[in-house]
N, C-alpha and C positions, 0 to 999 in steps of 0.2 A: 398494563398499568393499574387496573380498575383491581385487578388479582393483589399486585401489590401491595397497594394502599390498603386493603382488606387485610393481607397478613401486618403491616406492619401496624395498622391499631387492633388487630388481635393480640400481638405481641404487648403493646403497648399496657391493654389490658389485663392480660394475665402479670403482670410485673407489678402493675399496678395492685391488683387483686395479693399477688403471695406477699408485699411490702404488708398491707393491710392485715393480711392472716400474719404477719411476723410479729406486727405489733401487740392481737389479741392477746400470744402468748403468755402463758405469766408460769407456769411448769414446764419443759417438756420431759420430767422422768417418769419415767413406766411406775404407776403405783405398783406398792410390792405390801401383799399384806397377810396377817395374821387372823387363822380361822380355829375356833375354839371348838373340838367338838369331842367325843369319848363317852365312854360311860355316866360321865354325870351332866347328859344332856340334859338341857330344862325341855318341859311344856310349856304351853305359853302361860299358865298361871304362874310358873317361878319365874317365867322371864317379867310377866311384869309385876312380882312381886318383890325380884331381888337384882332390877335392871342399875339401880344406881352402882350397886355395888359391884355387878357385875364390870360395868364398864371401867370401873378402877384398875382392871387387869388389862397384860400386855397383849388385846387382841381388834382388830378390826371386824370381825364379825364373830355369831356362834350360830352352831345347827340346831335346832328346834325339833320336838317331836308335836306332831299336833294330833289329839285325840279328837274323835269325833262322839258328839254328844248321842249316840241312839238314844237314850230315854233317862230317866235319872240315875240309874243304877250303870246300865249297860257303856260301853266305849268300844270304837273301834279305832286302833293307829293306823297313821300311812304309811311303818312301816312294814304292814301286812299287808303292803299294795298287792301282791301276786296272786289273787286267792279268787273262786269264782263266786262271789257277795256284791250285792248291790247296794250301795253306798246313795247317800242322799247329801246333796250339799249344804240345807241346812243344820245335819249335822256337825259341820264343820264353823259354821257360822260365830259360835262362841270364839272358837281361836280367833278368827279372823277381828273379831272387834278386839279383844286382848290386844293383837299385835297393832293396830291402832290405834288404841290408847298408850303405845310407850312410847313415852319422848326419848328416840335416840342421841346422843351426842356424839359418841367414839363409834360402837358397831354402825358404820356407815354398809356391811358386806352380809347377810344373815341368810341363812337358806331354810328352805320346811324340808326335813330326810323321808324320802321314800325310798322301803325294803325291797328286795326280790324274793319277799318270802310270803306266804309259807312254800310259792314255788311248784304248786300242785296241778298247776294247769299246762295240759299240755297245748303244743304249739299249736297244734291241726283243732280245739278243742274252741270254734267262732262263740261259741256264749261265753265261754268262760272269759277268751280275748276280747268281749266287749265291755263285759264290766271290768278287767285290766285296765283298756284305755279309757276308760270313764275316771278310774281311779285319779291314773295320770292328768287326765283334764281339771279334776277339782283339785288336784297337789298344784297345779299350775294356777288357777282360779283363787287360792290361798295366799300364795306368794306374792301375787300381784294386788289382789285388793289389801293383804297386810303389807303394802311395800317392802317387801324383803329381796333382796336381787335374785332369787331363782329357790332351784332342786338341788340338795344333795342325793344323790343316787349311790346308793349301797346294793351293788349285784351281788355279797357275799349270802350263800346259802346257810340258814340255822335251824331249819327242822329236818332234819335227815328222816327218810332216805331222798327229802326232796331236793332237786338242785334244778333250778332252773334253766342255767346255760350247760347244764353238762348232760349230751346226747343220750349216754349210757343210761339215763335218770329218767328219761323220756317213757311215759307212759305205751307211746304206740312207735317205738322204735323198732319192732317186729314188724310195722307194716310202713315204717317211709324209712328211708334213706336217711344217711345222713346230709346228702344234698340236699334233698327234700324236705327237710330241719332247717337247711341253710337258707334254702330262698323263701322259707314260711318266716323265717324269723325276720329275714329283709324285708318281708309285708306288714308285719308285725311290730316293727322298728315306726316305719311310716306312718303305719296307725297312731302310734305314740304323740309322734312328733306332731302330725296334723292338729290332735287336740289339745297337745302342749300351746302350740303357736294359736290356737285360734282365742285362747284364754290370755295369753303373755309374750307375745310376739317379740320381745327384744330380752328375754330372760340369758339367765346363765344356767347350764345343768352342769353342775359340779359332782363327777363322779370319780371314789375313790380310788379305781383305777377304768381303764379303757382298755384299749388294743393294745397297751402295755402286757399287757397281762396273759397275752398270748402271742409274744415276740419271737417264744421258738417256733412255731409257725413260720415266720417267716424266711426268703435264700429258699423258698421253694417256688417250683415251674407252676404248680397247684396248692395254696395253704391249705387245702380243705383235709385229704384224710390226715395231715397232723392236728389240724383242728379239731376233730373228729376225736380224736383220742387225750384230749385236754379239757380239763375240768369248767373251761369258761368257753371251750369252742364254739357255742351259737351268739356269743355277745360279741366281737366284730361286726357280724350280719344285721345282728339286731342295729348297730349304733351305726351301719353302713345306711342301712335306713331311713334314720334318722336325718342322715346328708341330706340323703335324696330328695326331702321336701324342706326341708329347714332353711327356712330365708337368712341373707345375711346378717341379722340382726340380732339372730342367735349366737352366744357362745357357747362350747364345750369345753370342759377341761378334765385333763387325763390326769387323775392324784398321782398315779406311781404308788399304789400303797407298798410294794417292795421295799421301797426307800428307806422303809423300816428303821435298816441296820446300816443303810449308807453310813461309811466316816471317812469318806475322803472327796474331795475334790472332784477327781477325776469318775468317781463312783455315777456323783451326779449329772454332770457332763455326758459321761456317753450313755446314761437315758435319758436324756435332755433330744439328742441326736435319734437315739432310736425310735422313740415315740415321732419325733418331725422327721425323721427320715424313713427307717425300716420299715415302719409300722402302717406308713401307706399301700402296701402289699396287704393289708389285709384289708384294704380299702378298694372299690368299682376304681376302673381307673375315670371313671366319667366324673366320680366325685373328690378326687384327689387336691384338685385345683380349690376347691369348696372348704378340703381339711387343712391344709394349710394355713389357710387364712383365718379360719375360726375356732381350732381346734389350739387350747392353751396348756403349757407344761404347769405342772404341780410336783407338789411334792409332800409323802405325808412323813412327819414326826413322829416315832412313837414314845412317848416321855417315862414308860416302865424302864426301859433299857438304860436309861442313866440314873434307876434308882436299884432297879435289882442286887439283887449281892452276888458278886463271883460264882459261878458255876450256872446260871439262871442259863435256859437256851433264849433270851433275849438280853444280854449284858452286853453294853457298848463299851469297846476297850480303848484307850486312850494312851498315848505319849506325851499329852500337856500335864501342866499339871493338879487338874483331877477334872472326872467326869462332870462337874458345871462346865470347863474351859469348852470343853468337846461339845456339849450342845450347845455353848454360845457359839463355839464355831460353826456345826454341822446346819445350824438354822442360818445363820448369815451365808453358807454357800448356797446353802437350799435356793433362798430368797433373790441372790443375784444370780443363779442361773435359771431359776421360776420367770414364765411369763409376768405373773402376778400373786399366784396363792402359794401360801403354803401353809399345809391345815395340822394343829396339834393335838394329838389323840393321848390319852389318858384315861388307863382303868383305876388303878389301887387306890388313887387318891384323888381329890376335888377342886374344881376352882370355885367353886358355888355351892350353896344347899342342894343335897338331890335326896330322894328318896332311896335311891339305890340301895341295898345292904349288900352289896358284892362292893360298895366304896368305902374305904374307911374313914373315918372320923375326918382324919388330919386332910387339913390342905395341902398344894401341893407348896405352898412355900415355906412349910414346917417341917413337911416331908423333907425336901430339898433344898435348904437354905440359899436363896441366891437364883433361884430357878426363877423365878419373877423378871427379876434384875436383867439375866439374863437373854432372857426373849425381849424386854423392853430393847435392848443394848442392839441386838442382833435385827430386830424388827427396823430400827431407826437412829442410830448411834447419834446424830446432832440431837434431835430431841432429849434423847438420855442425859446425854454432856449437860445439855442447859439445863436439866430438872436435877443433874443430880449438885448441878453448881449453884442454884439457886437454895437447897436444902441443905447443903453443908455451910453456905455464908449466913443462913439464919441461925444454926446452930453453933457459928462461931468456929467450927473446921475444916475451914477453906483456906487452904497454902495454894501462893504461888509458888511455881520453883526455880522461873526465871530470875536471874540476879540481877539487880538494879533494870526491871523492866519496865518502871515508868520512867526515867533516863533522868532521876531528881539528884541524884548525887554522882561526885567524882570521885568514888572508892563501891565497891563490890563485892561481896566475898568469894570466896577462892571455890572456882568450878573443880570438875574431874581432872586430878590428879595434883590438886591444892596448887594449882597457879593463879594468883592473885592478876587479875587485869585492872587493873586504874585507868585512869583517863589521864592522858598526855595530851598537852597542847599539842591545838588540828587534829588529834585522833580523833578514833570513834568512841563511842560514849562506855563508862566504866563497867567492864563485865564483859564486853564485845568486841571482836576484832572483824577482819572481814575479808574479801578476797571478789577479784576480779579479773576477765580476761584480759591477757597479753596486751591486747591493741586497744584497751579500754585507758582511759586516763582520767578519770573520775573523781571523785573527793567522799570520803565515808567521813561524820565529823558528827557532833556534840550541838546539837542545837538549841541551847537554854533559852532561849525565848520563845519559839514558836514550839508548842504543846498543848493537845488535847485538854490535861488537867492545869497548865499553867506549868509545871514541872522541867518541862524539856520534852526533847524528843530526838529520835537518831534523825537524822538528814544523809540524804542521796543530792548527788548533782551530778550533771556530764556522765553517766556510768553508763557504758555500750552495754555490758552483760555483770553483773555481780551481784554483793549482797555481803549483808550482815548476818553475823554467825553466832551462835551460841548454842553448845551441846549439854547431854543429860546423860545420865547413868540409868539403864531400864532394866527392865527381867521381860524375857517374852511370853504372850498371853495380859498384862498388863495394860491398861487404857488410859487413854492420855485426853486431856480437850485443851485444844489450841485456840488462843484470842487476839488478837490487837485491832488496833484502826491505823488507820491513813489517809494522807491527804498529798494532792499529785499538782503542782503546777508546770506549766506548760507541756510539753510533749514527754513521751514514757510509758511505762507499762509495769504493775507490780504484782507480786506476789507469795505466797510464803509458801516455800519449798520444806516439806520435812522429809527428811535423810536417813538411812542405816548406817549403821557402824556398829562391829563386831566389839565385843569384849575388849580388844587389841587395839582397835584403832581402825580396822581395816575399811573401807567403805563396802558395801554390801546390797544384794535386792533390790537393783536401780528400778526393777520393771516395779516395784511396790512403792516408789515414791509418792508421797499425798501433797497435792496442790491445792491450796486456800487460795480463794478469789475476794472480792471484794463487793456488796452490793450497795451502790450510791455514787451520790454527783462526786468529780473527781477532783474539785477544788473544795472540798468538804471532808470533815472527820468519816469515813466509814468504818464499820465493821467489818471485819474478817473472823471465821468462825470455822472448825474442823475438830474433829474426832477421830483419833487415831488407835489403833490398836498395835502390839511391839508383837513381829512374828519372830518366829524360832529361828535359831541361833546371833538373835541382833543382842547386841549390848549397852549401845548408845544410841540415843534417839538427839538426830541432828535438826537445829532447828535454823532453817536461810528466810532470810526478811530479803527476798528478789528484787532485784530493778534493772531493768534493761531499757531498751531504744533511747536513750537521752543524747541529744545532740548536741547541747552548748551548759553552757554556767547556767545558765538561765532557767534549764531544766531541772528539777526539784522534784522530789518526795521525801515526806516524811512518815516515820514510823513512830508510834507511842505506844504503852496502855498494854504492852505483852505480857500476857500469862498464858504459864502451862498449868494445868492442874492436873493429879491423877487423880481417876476416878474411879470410885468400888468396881 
């Protein structure tokens, strides 16, 4: 009995407690965000020189180079972390008050980049590897006292003949193994990681690519000799490492710099699968359980491929219609199969001042007209809708395209295929017809007194499953921002269903349908708000004002205040 009573107010308890955490609530979607980084990376003097304007751009974070002050002439970067030099931290000290002094607003995500270059140090080579993890502990030391969420890590090799993770490159590979690379680098990893954590214990280390990057490896009984003969085979080990002591509170994320050239869907997807699936084969199976949980999909962008010109060995090829369509698309899949990041790289041309002369003049949205727009659009599409609807009604061109959608009059003009709808006594209001199931017996109707602006409004009563209709003529690739309010008495449930339909008529793409919800009291005007995009081969974009569960007369909704806009 005594047992009992013990679980039933543990029970109690805990219900009590998830009620309480339901309420805290006020998001629960996975942040999905945009990381600005490329050739015209800032130092922290342009980042706080040219931070306002930076953040006018479509990005939640950017990667920094931080130079460290030897003396007035002299500097050294962290992207020469690999190199056997002894670094002092108050060198670095200047960056660190910079990144201090910015008052961020938008980059809430920002990282300090550390190289794998110049790469010279071999792995068996203890001095060298100690001023390495020294390096690593003051990039961690940065990040944290400048608040910036973590490390980007760049293992690409750029002083040849050096390569850090490529065995062949190895100074004393004449006298170890390649296994003996393998488990020095797994020490080596650790080393890292201990100085990382003891400096910024809950950081993120954001690197371009991971264990992605040596996937053929994997579907073996042993990864190591194909590892062995791959240009990054000791960086598994190194990053197995890293597990090994990295407390929960760390994250990792795998860029996928591959992704390059992704243009499809399913591109993303099955290395979305192989990095969380495959890819733990190149991982202890002691720390597998460890990578799953902490270890995050990325995805990198490269934005030359949709400027290039035809014949370029990086030209992104396209069936929309033109290469902007393609990277608004390719960054919105990125994004909803990305855990969280997805990082946009750019050489030819700029989002910010840099010094660079490998960068030309032009920005990127001179460059590529629309490329701004775009990432904005793909990054956050409600946001977009409302800024871009706010900027077109200041300017005076702002159309709705709904007919009669504040429900003020009882004439409309004539939809797709010049059918004129009027309002007939007890129909539904002029422009609108409507449709309900079989066993429903409900009433769709013209409500001139109760409305939002005084106007009207369409009214539900009694309706088990239905809804008010009115359709559009679209092109696909084109974006839409869907609006109205509502207000609900007694029992029900509503919401705005938007539909496909082919050129013809056909209905189409049911798994694509977009559901608007409503936020607010439900005997009150709320808003309803969505943003749509017209995928390939739809012709008409169908718009249902839903109502369902209504039991008697007594049961009501009203709908007002609809508009569609389309938007650039």
């Amino acid at each position: 009995m005594r047992r009992m009573r013990f679980t039933l107010a543990l029970a109690a308890f805990l219900v009590g407690a998830a009620v309480v955490r339901s309420d805290e609530i006020t998001d629960m979607r996975r942040p999905k965000k945009l990381i600005a980084t490329g050739w015209d990376k800032p130092d922290t003097v342009r980042l706080l020189q040219n931070l306002e304007e930076m953040e006018k751009r479509p990005f939640d974070g950017v990667v920094i180079i931080c130079m460290g002050e030897i003396d007035a002439k002299k500097r050294c970067s962290m992207r020469g972390a690999f190199k056997n030099e002894a670094w002092k931290r108050e060198w670095f000290q200047p960056c660190v008050d910079r990144m201090k002094a910015c008052k961020f607003k938008r980059f809430t995500d920002n990282f300090v980049t550390v190289g794998a270059n110049p790469g010279n140090v071999d792995w068996f080579d203890d001095d060298g590897w100690k001023q390495i993890v020294e390096h690593w502990r003051i990039a961690a030391w940065v990040a944290k006292q400048g608040g910036f969420k973590g490390i980007l890590f760049d293992p690409e090799p750029y002083h040849k003949p050096y390569a850090q993770f490529r065995y062949s490159a190895q100074a004393g590979k004449d006298k170890h193994t390649f296994n003996e690379y393998y488990t020095k680098a797994r020490e080596r990893g650790r080393q890292v990681m201990e100085a990382i954590v003891s400096e910024y214990p809950d950081m993120t280390l954001f690197c371009y690519f991971m264990d992605i990057i040596c996937s053929t490896a994997t579907g073996e009984k042993d990864p190591r000799p194909m590892l062995e003969r791959l240009g990054y085979g000791l960086l598994p080990p190194f990053a197995d490492g890293w597990l090994d002591v990295m407390p929960p509170t760390v994250t990792l994320v795998d860029g996928c710099e591959r992704a390059y050239m992704f243009n499809s869907a399913m591109q993303y997807l099955e290395s979305a699968l192989m990095i969380k699936g495959a890819c733990q084969e190149l991982v202890s199976p002691e720390n597998r359980a460890k990578y799953r949980a902490q270890v995050q999909v990325s995805f990198g962008i490269y934005l030359d491929a949709y400027s290039n010109p035809e014949g370029s060995k990086y030209y992104m090829k396209t069936k929309l219609p033109s290469r902007l369509h393609q990277l608004r698309a390719n960054v919105g899949t990125a994004l909803r199969v990305a855990d969280e990041y997805v990082w946009i790289y750019g050489e030819k041309y700029r989002w910010w001042p840099t010094p660079n002369k490998r960068v030309n003049e032009q920005s990127w949205a001179e460059a590529m007209p629309g490329s701004e727009k775009a990432l904005f659009f793909a990054r956050d599409p409600v946001e977009y809708g409302r800024k871009q609807i706010e900027e077109r009604r200041k300017a005076g061109k702002l159309a709705n395209l709904t007919r009669n959608g504040d429900f003020g009059s009882d004439k409309a003009p004539a939809g797709p295929g010049g059918v004129q709808e009027d309002w007939k006594e007890g129909g539904c209001p002029a422009g609108w017809h409507s449709w309900q199931v079989k066993e429903s017996k409900g009433t769709f109707t013209w409500d001139r007194e109760a409305g939002a602006a005084g106007k009207g409004s369409a009214r539900a009563a009694n309706v088990r499953n239905g809804c008010f209709i009115q359709s559009y003529e679209v092109k696909p690739g084109e974006r839409y921002a869907v609006q109205a309010v509502r207000k609900i008495q007694g029992k029900g449930d509503v919401r705005i269903r938007v539909r496909w339909q082919t050129p013809d008529g056909r209905w189409t793409l049911e798994t694509q349908d977009r559901l608007i919800l409503a936020a607010g009291p439900r005997d009150q005007w709320a808003e309803m708000f969505g943003v749509v995009e017209i995928p390939e081969t739809v012709g008409k974009l169908v718009l249902l004002l839903g109502v369902s569960d209504q039991e008697s007369a007594e049961d009501m909704v009203w709908y007002d205040d609809v508009r569609v806009y389309k938007l650039e």
